[in-house]
Backbone as ProteinMPNN parsed JSONL, in Angstrom:
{"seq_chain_A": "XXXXXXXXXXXXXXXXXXXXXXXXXXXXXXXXXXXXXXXXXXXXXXXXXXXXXXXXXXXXXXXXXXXXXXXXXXXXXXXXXXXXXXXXXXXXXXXXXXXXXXXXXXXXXXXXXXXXXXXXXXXXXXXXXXXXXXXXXXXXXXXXXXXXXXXXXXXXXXXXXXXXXXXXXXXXXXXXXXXXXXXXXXXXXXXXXXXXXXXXXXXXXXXXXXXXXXXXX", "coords_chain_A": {"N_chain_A": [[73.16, 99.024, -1.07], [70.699, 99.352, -1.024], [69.899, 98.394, -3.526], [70.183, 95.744, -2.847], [68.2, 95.403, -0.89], [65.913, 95.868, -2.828], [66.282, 93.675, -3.743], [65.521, 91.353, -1.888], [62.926, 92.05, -1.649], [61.631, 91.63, -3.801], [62.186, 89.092, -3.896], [60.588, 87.793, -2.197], [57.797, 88.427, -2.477], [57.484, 87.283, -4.272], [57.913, 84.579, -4.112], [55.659, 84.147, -2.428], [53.645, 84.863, -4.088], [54.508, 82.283, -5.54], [53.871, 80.242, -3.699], [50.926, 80.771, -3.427], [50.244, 79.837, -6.014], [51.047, 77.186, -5.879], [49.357, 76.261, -4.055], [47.086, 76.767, -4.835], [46.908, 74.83, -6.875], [47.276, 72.659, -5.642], [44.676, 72.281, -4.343], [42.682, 72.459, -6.034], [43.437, 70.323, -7.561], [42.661, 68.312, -5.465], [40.453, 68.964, -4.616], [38.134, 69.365, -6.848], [35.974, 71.414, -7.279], [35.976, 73.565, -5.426], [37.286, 76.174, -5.204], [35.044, 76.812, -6.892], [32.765, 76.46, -6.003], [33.48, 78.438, -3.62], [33.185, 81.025, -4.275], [30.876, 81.369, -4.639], [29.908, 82.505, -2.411], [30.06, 83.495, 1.433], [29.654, 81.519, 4.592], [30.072, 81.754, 7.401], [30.662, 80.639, 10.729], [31.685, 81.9, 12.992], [33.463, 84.952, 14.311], [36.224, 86.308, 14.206], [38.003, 88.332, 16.306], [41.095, 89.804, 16.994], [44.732, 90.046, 17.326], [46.725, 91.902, 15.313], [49.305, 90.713, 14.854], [51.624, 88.968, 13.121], [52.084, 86.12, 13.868], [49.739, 85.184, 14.081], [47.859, 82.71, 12.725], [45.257, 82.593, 11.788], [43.699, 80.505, 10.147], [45.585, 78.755, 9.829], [45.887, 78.186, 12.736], [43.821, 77.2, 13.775], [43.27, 75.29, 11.798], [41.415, 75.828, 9.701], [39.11, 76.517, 6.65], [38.914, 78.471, 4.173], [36.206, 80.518, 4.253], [35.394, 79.691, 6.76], [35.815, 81.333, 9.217], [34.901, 84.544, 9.934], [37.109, 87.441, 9.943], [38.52, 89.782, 11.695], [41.41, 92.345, 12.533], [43.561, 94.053, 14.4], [45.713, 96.077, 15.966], [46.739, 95.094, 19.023], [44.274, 93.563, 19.539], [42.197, 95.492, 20.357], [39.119, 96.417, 21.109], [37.21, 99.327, 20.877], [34.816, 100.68, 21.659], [33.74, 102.899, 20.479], [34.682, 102.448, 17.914], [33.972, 102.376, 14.247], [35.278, 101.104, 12.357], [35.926, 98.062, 13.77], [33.748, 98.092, 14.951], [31.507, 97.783, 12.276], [32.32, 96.04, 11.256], [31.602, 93.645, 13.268], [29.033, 94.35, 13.475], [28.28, 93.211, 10.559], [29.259, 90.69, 10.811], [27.583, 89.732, 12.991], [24.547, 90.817, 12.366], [24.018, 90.112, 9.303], [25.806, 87.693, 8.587], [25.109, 86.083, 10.696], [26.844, 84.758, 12.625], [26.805, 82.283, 15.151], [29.008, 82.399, 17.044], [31.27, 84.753, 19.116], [34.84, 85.447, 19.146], [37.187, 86.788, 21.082], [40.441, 87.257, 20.681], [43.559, 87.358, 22.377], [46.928, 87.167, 22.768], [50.332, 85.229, 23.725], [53.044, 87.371, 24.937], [52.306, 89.723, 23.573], [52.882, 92.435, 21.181], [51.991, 94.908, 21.281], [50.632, 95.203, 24.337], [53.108, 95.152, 25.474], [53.734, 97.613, 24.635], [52.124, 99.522, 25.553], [52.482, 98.639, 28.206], [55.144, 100.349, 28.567], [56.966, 103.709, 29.319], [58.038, 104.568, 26.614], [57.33, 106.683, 24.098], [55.182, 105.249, 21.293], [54.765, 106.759, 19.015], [52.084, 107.306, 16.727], [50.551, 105.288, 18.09], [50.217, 105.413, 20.251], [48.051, 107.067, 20.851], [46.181, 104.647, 20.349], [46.351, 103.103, 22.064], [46.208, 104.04, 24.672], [44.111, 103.473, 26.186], [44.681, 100.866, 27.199], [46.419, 101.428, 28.945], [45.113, 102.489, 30.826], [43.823, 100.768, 31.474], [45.705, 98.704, 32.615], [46.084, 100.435, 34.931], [43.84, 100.403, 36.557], [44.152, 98.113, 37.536], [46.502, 97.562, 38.309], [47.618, 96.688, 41.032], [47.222, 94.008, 41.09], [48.578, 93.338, 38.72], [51.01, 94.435, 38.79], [52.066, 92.664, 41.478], [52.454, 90.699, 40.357], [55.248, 88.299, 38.92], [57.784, 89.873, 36.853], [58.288, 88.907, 34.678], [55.154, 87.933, 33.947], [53.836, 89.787, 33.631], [52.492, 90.803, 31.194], [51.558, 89.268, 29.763], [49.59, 88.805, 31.736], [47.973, 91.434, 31.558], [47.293, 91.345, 28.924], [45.301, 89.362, 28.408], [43.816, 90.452, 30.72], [42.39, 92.454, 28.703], [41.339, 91.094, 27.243], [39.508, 89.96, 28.347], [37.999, 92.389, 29.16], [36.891, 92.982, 26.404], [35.187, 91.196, 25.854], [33.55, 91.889, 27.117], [32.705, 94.062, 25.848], [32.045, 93.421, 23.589], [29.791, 92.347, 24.184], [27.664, 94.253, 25.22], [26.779, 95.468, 22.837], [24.11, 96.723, 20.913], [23.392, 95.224, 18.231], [24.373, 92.661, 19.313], [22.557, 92.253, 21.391], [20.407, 92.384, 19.926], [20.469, 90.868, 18.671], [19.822, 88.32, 20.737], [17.657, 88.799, 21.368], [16.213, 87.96, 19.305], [16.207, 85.718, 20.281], [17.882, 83.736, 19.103], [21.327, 81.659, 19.468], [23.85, 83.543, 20.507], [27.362, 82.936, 21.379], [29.762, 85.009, 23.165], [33.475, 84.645, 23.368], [36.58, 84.82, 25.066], [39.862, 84.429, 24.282], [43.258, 83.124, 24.449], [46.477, 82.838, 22.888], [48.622, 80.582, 22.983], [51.706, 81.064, 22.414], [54.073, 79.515, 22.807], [53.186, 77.277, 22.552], [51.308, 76.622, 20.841], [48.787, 76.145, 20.994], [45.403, 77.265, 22.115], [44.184, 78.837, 24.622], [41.306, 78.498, 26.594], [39.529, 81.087, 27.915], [37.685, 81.108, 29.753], [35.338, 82.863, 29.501], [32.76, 83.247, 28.678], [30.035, 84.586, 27.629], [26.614, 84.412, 26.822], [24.281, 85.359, 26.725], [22.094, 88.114, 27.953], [21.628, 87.99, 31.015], [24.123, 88.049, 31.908], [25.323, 90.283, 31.795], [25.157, 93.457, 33.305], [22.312, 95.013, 33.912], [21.968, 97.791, 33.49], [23.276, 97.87, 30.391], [21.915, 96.375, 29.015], [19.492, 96.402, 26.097], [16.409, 96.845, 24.831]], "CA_chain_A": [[72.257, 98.542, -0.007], [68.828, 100.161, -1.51], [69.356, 97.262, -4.478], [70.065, 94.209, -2.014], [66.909, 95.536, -0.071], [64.632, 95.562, -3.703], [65.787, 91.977, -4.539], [64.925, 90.968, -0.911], [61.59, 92.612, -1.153], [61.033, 91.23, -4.917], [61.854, 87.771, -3.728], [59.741, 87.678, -0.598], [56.879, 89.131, -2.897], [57.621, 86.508, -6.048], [57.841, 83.299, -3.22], [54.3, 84.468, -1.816], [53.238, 84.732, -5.265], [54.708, 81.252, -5.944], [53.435, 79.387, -3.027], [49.706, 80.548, -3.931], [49.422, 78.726, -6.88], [51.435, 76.079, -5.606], [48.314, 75.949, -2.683], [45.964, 76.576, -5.654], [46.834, 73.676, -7.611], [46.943, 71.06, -4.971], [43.638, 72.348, -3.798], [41.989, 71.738, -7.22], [43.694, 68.61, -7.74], [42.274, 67.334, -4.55], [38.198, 69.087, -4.783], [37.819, 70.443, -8.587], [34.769, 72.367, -7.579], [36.536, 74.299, -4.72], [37.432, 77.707, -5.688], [33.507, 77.362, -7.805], [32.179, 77.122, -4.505], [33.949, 79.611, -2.881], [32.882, 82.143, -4.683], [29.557, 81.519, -4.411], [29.674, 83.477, -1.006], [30.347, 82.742, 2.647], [28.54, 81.338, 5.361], [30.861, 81.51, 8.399], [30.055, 80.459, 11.933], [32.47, 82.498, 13.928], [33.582, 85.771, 14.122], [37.65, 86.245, 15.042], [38.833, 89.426, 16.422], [42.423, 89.276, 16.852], [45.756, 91.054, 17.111], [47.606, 91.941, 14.371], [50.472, 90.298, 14.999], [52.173, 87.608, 11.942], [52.273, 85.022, 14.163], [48.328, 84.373, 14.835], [47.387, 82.852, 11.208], [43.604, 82.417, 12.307], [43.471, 79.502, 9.479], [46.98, 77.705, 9.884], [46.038, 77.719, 13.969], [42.632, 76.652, 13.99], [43.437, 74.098, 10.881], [39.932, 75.969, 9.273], [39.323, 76.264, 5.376], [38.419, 79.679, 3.649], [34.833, 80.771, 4.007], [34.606, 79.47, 7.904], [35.797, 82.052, 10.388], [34.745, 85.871, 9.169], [37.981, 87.681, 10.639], [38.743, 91.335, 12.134], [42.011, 92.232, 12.965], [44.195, 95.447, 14.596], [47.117, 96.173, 17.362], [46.672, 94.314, 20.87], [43.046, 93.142, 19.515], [41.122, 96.133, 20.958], [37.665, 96.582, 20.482], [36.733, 100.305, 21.288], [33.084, 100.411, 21.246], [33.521, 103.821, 19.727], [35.305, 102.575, 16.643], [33.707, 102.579, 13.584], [36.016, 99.99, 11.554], [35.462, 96.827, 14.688], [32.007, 97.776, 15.268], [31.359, 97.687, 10.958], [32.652, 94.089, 11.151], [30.557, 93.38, 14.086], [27.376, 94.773, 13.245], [27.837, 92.683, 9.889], [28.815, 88.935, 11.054], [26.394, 89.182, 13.707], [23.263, 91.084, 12.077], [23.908, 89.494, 8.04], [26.319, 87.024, 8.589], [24.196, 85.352, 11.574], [27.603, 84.172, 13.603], [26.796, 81.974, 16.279], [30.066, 82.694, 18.233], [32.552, 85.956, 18.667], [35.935, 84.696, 19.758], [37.941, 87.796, 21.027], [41.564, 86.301, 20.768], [44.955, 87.528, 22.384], [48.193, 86.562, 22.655], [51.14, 85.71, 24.954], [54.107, 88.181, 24.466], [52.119, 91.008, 22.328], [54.038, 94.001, 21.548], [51.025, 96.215, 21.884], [50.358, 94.994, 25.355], [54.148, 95.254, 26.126], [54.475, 99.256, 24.194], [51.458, 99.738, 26.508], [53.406, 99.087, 29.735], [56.269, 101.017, 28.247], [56.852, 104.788, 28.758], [58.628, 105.313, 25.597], [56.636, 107.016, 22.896], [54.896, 104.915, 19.925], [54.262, 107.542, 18.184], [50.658, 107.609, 16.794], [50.198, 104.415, 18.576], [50.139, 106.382, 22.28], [46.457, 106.757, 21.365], [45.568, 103.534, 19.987], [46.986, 101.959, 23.182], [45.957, 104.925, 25.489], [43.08, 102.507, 26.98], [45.046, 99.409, 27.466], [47.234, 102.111, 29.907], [44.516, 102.91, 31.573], [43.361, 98.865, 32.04], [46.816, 98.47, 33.759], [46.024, 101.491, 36.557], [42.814, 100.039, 37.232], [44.443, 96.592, 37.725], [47.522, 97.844, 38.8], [47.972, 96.258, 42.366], [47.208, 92.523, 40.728], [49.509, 93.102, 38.01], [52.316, 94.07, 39.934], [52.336, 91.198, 42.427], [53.305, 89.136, 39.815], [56.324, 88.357, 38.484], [57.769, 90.746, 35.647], [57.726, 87.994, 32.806], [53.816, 87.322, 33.428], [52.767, 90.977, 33.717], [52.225, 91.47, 29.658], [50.363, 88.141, 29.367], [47.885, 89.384, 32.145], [46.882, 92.644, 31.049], [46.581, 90.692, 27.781], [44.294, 88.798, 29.194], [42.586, 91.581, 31.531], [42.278, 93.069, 27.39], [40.555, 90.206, 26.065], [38.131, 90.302, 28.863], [37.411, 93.924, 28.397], [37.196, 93.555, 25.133], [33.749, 90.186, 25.225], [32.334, 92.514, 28.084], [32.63, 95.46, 25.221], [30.923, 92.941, 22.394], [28.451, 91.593, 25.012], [26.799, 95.323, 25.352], [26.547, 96.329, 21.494], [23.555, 96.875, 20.541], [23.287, 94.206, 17.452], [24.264, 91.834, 19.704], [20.932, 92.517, 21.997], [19.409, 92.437, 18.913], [20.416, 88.806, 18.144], [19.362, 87.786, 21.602], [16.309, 89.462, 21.573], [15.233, 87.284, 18.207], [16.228, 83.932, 20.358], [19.403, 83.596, 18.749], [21.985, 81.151, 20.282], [25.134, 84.105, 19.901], [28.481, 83.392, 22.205], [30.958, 85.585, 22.711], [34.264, 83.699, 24.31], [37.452, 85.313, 25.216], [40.829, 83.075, 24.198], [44.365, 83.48, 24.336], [46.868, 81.97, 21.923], [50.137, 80.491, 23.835], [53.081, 80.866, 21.109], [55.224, 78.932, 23.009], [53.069, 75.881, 22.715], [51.122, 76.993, 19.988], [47.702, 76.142, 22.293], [44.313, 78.83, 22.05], [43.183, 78.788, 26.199], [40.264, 79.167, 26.943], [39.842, 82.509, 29.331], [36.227, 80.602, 30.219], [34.645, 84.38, 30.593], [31.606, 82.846, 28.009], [28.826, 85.449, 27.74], [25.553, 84.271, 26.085], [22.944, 86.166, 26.819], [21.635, 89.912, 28.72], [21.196, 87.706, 32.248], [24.957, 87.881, 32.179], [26.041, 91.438, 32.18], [24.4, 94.479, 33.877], [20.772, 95.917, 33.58], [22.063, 99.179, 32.242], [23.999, 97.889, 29.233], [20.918, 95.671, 28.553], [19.259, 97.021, 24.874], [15.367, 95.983, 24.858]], "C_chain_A": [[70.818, 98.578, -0.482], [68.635, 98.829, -2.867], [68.947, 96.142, -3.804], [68.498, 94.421, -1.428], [66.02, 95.232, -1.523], [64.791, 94.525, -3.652], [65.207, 90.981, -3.424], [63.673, 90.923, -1.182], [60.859, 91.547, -2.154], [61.21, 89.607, -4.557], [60.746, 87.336, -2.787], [58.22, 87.54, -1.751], [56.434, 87.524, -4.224], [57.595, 84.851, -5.011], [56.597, 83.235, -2.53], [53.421, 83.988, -3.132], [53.003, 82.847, -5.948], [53.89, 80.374, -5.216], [51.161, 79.756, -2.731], [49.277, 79.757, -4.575], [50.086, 77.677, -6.962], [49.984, 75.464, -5.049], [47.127, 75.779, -4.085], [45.657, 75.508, -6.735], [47.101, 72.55, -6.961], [46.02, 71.164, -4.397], [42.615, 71.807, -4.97], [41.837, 70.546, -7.495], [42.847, 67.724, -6.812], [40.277, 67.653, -4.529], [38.672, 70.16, -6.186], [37.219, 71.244, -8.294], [35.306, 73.708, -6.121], [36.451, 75.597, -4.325], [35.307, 78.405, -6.299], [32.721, 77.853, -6.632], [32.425, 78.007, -3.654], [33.416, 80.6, -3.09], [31.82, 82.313, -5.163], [28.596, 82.474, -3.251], [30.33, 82.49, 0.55], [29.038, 82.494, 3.825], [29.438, 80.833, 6.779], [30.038, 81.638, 9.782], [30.496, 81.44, 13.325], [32.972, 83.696, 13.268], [34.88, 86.004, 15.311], [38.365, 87.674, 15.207], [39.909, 89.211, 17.182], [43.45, 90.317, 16.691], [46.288, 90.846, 15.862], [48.513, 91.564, 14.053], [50.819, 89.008, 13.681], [52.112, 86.9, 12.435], [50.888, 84.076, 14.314], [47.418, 84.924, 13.502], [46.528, 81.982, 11.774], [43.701, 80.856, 11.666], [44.029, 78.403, 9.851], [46.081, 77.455, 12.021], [44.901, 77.359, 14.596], [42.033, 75.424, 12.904], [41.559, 74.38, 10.583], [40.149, 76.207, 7.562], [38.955, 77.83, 5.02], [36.742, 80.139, 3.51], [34.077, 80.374, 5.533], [34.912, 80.188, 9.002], [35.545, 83.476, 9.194], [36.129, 86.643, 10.217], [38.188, 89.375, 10.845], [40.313, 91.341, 13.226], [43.421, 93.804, 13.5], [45.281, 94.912, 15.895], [46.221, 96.021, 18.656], [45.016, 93.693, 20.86], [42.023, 94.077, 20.593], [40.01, 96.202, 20.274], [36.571, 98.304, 21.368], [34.938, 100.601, 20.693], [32.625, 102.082, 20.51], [34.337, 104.047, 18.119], [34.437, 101.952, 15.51], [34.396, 101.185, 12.846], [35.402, 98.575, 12.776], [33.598, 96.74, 14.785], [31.242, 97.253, 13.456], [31.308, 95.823, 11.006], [31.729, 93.285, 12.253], [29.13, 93.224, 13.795], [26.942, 93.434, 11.745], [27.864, 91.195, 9.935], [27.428, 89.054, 11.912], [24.75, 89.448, 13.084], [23.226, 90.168, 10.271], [24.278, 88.639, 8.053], [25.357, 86.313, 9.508], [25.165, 84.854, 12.307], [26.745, 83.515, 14.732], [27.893, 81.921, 17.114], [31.226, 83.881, 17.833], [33.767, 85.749, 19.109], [36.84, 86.297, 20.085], [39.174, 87.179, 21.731], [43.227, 87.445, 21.019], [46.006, 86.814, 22.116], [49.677, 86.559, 23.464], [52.229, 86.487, 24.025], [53.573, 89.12, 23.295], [52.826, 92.258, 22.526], [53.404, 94.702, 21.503], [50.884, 96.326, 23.213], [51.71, 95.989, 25.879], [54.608, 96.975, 25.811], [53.369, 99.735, 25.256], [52.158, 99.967, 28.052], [54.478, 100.025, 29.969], [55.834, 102.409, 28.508], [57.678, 105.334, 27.658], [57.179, 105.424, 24.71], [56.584, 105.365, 21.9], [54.53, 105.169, 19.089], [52.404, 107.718, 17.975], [49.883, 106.419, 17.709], [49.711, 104.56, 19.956], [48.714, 106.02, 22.345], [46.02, 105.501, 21.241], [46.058, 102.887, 21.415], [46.839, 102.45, 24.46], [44.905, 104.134, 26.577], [43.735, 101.029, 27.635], [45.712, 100.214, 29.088], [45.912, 102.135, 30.86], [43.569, 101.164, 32.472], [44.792, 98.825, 33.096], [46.858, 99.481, 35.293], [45.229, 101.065, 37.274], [43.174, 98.695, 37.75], [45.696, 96.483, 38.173], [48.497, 96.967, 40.12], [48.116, 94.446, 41.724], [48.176, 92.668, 39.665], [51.453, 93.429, 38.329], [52.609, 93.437, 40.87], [52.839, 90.276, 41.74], [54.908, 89.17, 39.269], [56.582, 89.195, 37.321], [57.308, 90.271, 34.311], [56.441, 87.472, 33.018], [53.025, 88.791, 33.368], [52.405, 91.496, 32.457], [51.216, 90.703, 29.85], [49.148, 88.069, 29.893], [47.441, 90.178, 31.484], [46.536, 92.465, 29.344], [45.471, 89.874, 28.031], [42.966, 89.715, 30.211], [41.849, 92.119, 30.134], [41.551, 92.605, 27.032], [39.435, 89.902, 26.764], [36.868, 91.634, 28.73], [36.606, 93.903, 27.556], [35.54, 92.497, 24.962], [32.982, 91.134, 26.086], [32.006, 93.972, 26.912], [31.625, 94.866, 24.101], [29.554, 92.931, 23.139], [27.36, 93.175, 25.267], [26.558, 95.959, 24.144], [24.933, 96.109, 21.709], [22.243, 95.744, 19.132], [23.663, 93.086, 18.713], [23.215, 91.466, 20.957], [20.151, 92.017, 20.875], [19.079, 91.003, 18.604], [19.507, 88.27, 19.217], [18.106, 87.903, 21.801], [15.498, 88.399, 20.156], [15.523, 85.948, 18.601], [17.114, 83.387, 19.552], [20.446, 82.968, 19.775], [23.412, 82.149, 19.558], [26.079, 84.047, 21.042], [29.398, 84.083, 21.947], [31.922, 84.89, 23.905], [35.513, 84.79, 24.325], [38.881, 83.976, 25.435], [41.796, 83.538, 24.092], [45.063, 82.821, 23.719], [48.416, 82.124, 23.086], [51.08, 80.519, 22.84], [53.648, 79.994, 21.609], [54.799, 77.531, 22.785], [51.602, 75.752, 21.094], [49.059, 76.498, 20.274], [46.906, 77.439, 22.243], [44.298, 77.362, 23.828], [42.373, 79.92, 26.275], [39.557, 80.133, 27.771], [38.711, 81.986, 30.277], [35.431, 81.68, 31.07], [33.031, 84.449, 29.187], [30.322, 83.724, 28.25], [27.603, 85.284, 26.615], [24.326, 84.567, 25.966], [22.832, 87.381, 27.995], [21.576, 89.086, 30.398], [22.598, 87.743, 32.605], [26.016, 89.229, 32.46], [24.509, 92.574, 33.035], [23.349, 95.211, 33.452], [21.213, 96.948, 32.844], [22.445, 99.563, 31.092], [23.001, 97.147, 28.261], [19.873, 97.053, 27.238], [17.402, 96.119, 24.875], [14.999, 96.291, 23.524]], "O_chain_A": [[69.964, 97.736, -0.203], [67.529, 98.375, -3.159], [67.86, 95.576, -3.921], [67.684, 93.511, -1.586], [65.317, 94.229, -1.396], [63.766, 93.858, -3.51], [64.557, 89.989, -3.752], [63.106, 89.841, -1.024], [59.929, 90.812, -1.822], [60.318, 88.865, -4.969], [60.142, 86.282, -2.988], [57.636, 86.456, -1.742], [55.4, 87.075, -4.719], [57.049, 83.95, -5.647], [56.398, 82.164, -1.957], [52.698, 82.993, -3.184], [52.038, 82.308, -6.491], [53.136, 79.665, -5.882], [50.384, 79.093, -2.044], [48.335, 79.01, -4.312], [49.943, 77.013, -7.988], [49.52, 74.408, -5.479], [46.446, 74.765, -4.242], [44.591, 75.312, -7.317], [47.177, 71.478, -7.563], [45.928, 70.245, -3.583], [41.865, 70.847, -4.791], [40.848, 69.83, -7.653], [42.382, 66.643, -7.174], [39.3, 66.908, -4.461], [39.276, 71.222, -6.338], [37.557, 72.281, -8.864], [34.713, 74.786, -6.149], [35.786, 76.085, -3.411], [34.67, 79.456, -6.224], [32.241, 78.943, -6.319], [31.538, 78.382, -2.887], [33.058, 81.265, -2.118], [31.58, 83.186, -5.997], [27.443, 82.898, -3.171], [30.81, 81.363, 0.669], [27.934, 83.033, 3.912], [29.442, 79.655, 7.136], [29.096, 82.401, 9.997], [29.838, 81.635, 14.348], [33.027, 83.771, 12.04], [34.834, 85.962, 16.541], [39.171, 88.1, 14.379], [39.776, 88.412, 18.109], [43.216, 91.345, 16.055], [46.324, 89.73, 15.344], [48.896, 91.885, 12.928], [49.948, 88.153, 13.525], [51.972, 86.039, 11.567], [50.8, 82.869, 14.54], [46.838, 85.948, 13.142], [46.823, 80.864, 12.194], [43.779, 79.941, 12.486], [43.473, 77.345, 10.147], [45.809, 76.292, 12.319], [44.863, 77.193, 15.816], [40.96, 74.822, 12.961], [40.653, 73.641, 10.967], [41.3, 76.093, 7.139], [38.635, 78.405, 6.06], [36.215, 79.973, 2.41], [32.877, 80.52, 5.765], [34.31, 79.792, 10.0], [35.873, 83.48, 8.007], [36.054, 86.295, 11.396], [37.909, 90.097, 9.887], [40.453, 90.696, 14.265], [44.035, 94.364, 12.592], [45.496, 93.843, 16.466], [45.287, 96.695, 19.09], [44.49, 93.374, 21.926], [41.269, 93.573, 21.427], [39.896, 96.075, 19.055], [35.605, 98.273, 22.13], [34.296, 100.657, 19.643], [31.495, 102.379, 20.121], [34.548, 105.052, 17.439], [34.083, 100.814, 15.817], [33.706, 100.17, 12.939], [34.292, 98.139, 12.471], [32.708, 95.892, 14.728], [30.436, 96.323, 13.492], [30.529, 94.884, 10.838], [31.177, 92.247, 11.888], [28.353, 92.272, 13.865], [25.86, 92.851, 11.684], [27.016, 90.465, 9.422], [26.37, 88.544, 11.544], [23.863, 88.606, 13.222], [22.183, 89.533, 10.117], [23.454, 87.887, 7.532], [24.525, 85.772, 8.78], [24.573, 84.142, 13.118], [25.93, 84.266, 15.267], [27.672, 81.249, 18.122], [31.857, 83.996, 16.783], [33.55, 86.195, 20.236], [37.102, 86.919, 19.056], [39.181, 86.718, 22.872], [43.809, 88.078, 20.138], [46.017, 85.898, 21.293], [50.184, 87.623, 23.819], [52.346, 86.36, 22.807], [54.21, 89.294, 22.256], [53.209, 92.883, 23.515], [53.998, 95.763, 21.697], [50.964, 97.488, 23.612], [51.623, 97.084, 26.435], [55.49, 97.561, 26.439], [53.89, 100.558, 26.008], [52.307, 100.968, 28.753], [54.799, 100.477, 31.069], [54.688, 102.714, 28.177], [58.028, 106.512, 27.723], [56.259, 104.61, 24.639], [57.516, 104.568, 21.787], [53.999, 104.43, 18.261], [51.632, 108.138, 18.837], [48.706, 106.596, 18.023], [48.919, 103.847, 20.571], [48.133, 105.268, 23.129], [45.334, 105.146, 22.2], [45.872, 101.67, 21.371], [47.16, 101.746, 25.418], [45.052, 104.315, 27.786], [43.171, 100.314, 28.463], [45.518, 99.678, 30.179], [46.117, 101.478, 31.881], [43.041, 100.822, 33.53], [44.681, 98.935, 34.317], [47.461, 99.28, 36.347], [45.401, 101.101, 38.493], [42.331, 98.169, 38.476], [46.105, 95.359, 38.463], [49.702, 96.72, 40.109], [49.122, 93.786, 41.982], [48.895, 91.676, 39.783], [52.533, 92.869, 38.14], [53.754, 93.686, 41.249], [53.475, 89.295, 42.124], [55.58, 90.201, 39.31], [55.582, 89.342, 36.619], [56.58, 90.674, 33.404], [56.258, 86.45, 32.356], [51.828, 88.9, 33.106], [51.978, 92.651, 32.463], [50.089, 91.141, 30.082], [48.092, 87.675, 29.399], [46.509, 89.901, 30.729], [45.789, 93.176, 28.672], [44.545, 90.251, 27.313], [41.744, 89.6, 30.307], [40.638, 92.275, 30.286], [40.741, 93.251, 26.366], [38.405, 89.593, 26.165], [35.683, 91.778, 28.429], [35.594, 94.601, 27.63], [34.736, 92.874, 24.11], [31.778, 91.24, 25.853], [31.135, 94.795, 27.194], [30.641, 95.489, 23.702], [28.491, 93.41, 22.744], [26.178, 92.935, 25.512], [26.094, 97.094, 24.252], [24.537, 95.373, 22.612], [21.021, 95.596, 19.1], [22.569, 92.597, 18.996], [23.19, 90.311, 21.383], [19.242, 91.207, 21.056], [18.08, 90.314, 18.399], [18.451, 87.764, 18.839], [17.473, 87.059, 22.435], [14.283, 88.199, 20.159], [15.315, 85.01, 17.83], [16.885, 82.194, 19.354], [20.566, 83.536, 20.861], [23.968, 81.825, 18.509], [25.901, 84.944, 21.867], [29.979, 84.065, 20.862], [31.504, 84.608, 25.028], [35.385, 85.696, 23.502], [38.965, 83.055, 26.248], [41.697, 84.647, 23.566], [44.546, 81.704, 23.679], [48.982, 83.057, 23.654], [51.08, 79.394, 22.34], [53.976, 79.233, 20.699], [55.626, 76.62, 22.777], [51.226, 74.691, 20.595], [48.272, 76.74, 19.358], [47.463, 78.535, 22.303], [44.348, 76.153, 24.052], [42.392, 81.147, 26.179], [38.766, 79.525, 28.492], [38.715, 82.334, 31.457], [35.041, 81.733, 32.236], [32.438, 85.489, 28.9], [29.608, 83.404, 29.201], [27.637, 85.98, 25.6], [23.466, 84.097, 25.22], [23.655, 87.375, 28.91], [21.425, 90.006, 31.201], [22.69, 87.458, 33.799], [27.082, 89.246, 33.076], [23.31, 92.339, 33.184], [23.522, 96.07, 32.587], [20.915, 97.066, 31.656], [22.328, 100.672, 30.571], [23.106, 97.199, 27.036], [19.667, 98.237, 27.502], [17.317, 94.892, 24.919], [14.029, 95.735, 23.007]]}, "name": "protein", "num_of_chains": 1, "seq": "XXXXXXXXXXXXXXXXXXXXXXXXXXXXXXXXXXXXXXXXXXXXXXXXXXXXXXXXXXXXXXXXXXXXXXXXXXXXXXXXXXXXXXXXXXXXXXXXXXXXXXXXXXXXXXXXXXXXXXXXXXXXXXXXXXXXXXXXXXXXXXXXXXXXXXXXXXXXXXXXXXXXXXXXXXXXXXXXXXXXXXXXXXXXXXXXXXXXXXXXXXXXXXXXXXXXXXXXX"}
């Protein structure tokens, strides 16, 4: 069993391998200077925080090229304004990078959302997901009115609101606004079943839009 599993692993690994420089030699073929330019640096417009999940390939589902979304990505796409790794990526599209837009992107049927509603253990995951629990108590009464099969896809959705009202009070992103900077942050959901980003239309572009006390002068 332990062999069949290496040659699995080694094919998986050696077909990844393959279909690189498959991609890398019909990219050449088609712009020679390509790759030269690439690695000249980036100059991306958007900034994609995003679940972790295999199915939500930023590039393949926004048909974008390498060097135009800057990307950040973890379980159920939280953005704890006391984490260190999200805020890092933050602080640098928006203050070096110069992003003009933050896209904070769910997804229907996430299995963070759904280990969230769950009381079985996920091990170290309890904490990482400890806040999403606590989004479903506060929202509790609206998410149980609905039917069972839409109650993930809300509080995915209640998540991804959370989550532009959590960018929209950093600090750097005051900062932008404050130098007359056009910076949105949007909140979007990706439908798998239809393969469709919707738009949550919870668009926050400037300090006149959230609350005096989160406001950074």
């Amino acid at each position: 069993m332990a062999s069949t599993d290496s040659q699995d692993s080694d094919s998986t690994i050696e077909r990844i391998l393959d279909n690189n420089r498959e991609w890398v030699a019909e990219v050449t073929a088609q712009h020679p200077d390509f790759f030269t330019n690439l690695a000249k640096g980036q100059s991306p417009n958007l900034l994609w925080i995003g679940c972790s999940d295999s199915r939500m390939a930023v590039d393949v589902l926004t048909n974008t090229q390498p060097g135009e979304v800057f990307i950040h990505r973890n379980i159920a796409n939280r953005i704890p304004s006391e984490d260190v790794n999200v805020n890092s990526v933050i602080n640098y599209a928006v203050k070096h990078l110069k992003v003009g837009h933050v896209v904070v992107a769910g997804h229907t049927g996430c299995g963070g959302i759904k280990a969230a509603l769950s009381n079985d253990s996920a091990g170290l995951l309890d904490h990482w997901l400890q806040p999403i629990k606590d989004l479903y108590v506060v929202n509790k009464r609206e998410i149980e009115a609905l039917p069972e099969a839409e109650r993930v896809d809300r509080l995915s959705e209640l998540n991804v609101i959370r989550g532009v009202r959590t960018v929209a009070k950093l600090p750097v992103v005051h900062e932008a606004w404050n130098e007359g900077r056009d910076l949105q942050i949007h909140g979007w959901m990706l439908q798998l079943h239809t393969g469709l980003l919707k738009d949550l239309n919870i668009t926050i572009s400037g300090e006149g839009q959230i609350d005096d006390i989160y406001v950074v002068k």
